[in-house]
C-alpha positions in Angstrom: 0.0 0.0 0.0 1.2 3.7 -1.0 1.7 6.3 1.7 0.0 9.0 1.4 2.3 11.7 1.9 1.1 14.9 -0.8 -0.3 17.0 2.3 1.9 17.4 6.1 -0.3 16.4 9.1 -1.3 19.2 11.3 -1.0 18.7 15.0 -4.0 17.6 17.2 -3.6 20.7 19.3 -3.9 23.1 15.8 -7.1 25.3 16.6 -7.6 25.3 12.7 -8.9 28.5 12.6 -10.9 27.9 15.6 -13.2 25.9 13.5 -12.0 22.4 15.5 -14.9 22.0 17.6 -16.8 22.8 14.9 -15.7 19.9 12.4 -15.4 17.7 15.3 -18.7 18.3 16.8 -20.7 17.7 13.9 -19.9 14.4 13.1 -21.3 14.0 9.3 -19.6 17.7 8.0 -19.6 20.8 9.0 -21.8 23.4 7.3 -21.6 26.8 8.3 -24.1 28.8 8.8 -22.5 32.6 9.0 -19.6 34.5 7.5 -20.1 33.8 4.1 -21.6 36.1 1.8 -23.4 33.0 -0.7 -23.3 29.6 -0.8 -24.3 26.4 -3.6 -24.2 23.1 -4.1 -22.3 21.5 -6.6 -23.4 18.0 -8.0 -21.9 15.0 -8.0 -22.5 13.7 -11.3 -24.6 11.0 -12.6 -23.6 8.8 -15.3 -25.8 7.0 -17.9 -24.0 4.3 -20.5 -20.4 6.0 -18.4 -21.4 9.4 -20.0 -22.1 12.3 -17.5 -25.6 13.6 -17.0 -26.8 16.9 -14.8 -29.6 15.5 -12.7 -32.2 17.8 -13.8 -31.5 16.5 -17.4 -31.7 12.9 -15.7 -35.0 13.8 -13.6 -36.9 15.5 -16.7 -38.0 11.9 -17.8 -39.8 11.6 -15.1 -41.8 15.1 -14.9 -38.8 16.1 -11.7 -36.3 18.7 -11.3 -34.4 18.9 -8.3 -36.3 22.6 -7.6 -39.4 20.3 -6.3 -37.0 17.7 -4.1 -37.6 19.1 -0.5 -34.5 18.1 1.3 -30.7 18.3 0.7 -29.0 16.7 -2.6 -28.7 13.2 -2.2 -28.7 9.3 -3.5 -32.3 9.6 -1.9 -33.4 12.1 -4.8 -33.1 9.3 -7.1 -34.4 6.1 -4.6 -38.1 7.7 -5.0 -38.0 7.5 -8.5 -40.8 5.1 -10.5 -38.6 2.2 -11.6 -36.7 0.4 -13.4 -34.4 3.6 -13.6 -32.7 4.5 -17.3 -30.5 2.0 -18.2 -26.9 1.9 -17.6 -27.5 4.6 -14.9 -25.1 4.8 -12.2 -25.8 7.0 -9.3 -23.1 9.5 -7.8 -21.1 9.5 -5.2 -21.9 9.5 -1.7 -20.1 11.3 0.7 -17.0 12.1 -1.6 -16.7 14.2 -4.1 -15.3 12.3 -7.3 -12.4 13.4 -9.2 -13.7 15.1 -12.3 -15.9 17.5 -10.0 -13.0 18.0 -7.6 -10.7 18.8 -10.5 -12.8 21.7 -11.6 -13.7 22.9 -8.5 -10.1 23.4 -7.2 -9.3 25.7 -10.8 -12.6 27.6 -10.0 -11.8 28.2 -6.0 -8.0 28.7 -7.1 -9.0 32.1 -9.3 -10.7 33.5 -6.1 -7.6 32.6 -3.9 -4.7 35.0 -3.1 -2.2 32.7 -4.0 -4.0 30.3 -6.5 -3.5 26.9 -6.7 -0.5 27.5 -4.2 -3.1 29.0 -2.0 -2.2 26.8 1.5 -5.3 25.2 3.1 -6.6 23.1 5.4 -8.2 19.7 4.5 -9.8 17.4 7.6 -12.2 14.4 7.4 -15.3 14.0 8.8 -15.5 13.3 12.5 -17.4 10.2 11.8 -14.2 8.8 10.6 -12.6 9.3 14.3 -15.6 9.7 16.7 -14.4 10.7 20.4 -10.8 11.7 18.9 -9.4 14.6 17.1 -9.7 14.6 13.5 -6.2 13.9 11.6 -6.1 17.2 10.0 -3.4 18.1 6.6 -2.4 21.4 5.3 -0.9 21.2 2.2 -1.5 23.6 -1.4 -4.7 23.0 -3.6 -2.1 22.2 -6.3 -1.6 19.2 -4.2 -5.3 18.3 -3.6 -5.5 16.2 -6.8 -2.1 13.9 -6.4 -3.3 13.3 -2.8 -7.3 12.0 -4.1 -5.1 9.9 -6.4 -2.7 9.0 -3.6 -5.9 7.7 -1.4 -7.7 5.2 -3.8 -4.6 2.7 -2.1 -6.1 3.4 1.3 -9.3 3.2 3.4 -9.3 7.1 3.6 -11.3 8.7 1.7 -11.2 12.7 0.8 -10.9 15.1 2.9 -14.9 16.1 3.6 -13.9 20.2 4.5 -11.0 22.2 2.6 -10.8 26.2 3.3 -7.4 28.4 2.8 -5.3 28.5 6.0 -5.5 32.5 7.2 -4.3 33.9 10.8 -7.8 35.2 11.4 -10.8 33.5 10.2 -13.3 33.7 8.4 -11.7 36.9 6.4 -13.3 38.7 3.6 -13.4 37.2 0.7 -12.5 33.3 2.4 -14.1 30.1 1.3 -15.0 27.0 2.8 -15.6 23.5 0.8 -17.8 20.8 2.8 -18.9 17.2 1.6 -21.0 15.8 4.1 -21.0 12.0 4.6 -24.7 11.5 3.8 -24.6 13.7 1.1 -24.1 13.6 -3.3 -23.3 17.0 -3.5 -20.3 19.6 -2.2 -21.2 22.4 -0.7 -19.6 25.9 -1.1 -19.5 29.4 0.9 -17.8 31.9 -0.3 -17.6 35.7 -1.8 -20.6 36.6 -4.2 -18.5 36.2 -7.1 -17.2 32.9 -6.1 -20.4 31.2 -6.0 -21.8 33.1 -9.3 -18.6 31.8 -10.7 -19.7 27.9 -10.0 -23.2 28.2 -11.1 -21.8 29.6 -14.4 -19.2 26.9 -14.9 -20.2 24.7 -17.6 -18.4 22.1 -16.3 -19.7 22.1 -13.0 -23.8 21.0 -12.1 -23.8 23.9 -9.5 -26.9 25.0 -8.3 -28.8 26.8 -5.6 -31.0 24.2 -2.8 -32.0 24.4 0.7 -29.0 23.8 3.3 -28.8 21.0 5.9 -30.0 23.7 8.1 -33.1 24.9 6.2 -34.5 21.2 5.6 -33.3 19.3 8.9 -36.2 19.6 11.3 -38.7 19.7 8.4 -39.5 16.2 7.6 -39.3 13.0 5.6 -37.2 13.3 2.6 -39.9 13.5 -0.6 -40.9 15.4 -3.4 -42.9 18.9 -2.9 -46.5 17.2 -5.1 -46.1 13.8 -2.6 -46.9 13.1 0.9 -44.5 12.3 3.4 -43.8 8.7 4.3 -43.4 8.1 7.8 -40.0 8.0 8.3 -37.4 9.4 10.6 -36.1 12.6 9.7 -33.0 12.3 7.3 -31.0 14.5 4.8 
């Protein structure tokens, strides 16, 4: 097995930015809920036949769009679809973003950095990975961030689930702060105004605006706005 040695470890003591307790007290991802001027979603993609498909192209079929999904982005959208589902569909990713997403959204974060894609940041897993311990956090460049995802398909880690620039004071203007939480098939993004119109521009990205874990948490079963509810626990 490969070590995984693109980012340096930070020490358990390392305040990151004073947001420690906060990564290690919500235990699925951290999503902030102030000092950001925007925020959006940013897929992770489906794939039909190995080809990429935005999932409001995917849900059109079946008289959808993610606008009438009342809870966060996930695999769960597409488990209340009528089936059988479109053939050779394979659904995204859950609770990591996949390469090709990651790719672009390190150039796009990179132009609103103050270094670029030297810009120094902090990357830390989930606390679910290390419940009752603190989270092995790395610092390392976003130039590095793609070599290390590569670097981790040899291991049982998986992705670091937050990334945001390493600054002495925190959250500055103009910061950003990347979260994938563990339940989730889509990254989430704060950021600057221009940052986020940025995303939902890209082409290459299936960015969009949706309710945050916060706005949907207390609010239900997970459904679509013209069904009823099934009686179910609460989840994402």
């Amino acid at each position: 097995m490969r070590e995984v040695l693109m980012f340096s470890p930070v020490p358990d003591d390392d305040p990151l930015n004073g947001l420690r307790p906060h990564v290690e007290g919500d235990l699925l991802g951290h999503e902030p809920t102030e000092g950001f001027a925007d925020r959006c979603w940013v897929l992770h993609p489906i794939r039909v036949g190995g080809q990429k498909v935005r999932w409001n192209d995917f849900l059109r079929p079946y008289g959808k769009q993610l606008g009438d999904w009342m809870f966060t982005p996930s695999f769960r959208v597409f488990g209340r679809l009528p089936r059988p589902l479109t053939e050779g569909y394979e659904e995204p990713t859950i609770g990591e973003i996949d390469r090709d997403t990651l790719a672009r959204l390190l150039t796009v974060t990179a132009r609103h950095s103050a270094q670029g894609a030297e810009t120094e940041c902090f990357w830390v897993p989930a606390s679910v990975h290390t419940p009752g311990y603190p989270v092995k956090a790395d610092r390392g460049p976003l130039s590095s961030a793609l070599a290390h995802f590569d670097g981790l398909r040899d291991s049982w880690r998986v992705f670091p689930a937050h990334w945001w620039p390493v600054e002495s004071t925190w959250p500055v203007e103009g910061s950003w702060f990347v979260v994938t939480d563990e339940d989730l098939s889509a990254t989430e993004v704060f950021g600057p105004r221009e940052l986020i119109a940025d995303l939902l521009a890209d082409d290459e990205l299936d960015a969009v605006r949706h309710p945050s874990i916060a706005d949907v948490w207390h609010t239900g079963s997970p459904t679509w706005r013209d069904e009823q509810p099934v009686d179910i626990l609460p989840l994402l």
